[in-house]
N, C-alpha and C positions, 0 to 999 in steps of 0.2 A: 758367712753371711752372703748371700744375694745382691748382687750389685742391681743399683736401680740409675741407669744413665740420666745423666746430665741433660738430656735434650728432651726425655719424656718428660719431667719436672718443670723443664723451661717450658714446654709448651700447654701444661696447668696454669701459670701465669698469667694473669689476665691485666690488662690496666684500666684502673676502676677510679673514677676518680682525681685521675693524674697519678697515680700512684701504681709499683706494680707489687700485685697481692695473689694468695693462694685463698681458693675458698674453704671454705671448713668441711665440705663433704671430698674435695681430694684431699688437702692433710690428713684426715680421718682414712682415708685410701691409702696413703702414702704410708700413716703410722699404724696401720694394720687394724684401726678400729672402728666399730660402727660411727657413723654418724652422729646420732643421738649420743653414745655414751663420749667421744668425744665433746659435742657442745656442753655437755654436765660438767666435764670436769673441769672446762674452760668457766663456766657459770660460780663453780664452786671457787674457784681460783680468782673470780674478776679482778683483784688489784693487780694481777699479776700482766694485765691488759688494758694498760692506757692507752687512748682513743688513738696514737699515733702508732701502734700496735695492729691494733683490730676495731673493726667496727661492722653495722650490719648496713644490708643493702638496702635500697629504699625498693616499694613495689616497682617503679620504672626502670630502674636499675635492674630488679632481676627479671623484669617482662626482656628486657632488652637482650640481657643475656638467654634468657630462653632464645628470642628469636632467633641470635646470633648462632646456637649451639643448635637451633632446628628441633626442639623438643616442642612439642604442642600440648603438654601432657599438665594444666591449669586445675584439674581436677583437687580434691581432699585424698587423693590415691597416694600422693608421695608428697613433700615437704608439709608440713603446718606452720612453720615459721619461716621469714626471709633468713636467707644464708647470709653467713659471719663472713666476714673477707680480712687476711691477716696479712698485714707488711710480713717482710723480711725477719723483723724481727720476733714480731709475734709469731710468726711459723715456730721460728727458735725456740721462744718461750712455753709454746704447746709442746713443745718434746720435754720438756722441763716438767710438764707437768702429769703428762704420759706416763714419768718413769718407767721406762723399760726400756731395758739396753738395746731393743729393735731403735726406737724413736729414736734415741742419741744417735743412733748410728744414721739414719735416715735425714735426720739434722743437716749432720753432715753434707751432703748430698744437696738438701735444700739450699744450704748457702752457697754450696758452688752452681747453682743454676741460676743465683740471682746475680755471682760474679759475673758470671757466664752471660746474663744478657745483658749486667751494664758495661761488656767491653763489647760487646755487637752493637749494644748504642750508643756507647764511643765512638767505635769507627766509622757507624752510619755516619755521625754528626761531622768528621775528618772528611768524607767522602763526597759530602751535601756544600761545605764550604770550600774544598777543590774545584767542586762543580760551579758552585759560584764564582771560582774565582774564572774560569775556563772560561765561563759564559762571560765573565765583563771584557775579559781579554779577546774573546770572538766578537764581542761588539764593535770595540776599537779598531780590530782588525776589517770586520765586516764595513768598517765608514770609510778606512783608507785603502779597500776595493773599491769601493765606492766612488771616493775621488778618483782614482785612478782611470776608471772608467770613463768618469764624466771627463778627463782631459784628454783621452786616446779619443772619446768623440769626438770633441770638438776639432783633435786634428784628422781625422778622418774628414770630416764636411767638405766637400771642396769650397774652395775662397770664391767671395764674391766678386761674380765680374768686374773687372776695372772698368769707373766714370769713363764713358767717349764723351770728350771734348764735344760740342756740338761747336758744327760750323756754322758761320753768320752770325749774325749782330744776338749779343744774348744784353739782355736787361735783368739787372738786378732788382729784386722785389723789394 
């Protein structure tokens, strides 16, 4: 079999929703089948695809993604319907329904790209609350330079001339 790395896969990924999902025209890429007869078999199978599974994109949703992807191509020439977007899981479940020992295999591969980028957003998330914490400690630190500075001023000033006594009769006010 043909290896299909981990990082091509993760980078089909898209997060839609709050969620991170494969669309049904790269599954359909991934498991070697056209588009169309991919969404068929997904159609034929629907219980197999509860909404936490898969679901489809709304018009702004895939204008957006168009933008994003720099396609300008809105025309009747290519899709007639919005594109299906599958969790994790439903990716799975479309190889289930594929049968064929390619998709099982490719499976595979699917789920290790969605490991693969929830330990990249792991670490981001380790790496964002170090930084927070740096920063609170650079604060603390930033205020007692701070003092620091405002007392080496003040010994820096030279002292104010000392009171002269005035001579002769002084009157208290």
């Amino acid at each position: 079999m043909e290896t299909i790395p981990t990082e091509y896969i993760a980078q089909a990924i898209r997060l839609i929703r709050d969620q991170k999902v494969l669309l049904d025209a790269d599954l359909a890429a991934l498991y070697g089948v056209e588009t169309k007869r991919f969404n068929e078999q997904v159609k034929r199978n629907r219980a197999r695809f509860p909404d936490d599974f898969m679901f489809q994109l709304t018009e702004e949703e895939f204008a957006a993604l168009r933008s994003q992807n720099a396609t300008s191509n809105t025309n009747r020439g290519g899709r007639r319907y919005l594109p299906y977007a599958f969790t994790e899981h439903g990716a799975i479940m479309a190889a289930t329904i594929l049968n064929s020992p390619w998709a099982t295999e490719v499976s595979v591969y699917v789920v290790r790209a969605f490991v693969r980028l929830r330990e990249v957003l792991a670490s981001q998330e380790a790496l964002a609350q170090r930084l927070d914490r740096l920063e609170a400690s650079l604060t603390e630190h930033d205020q007692a330079i701070s003092d620091i500075l405002k007392a080496l001023r003040q010994l820096m000033m030279p002292p104010d001339p000392p009171k002269k006594r005035q001579i002769g009769l002084v009157r208290d006010e």
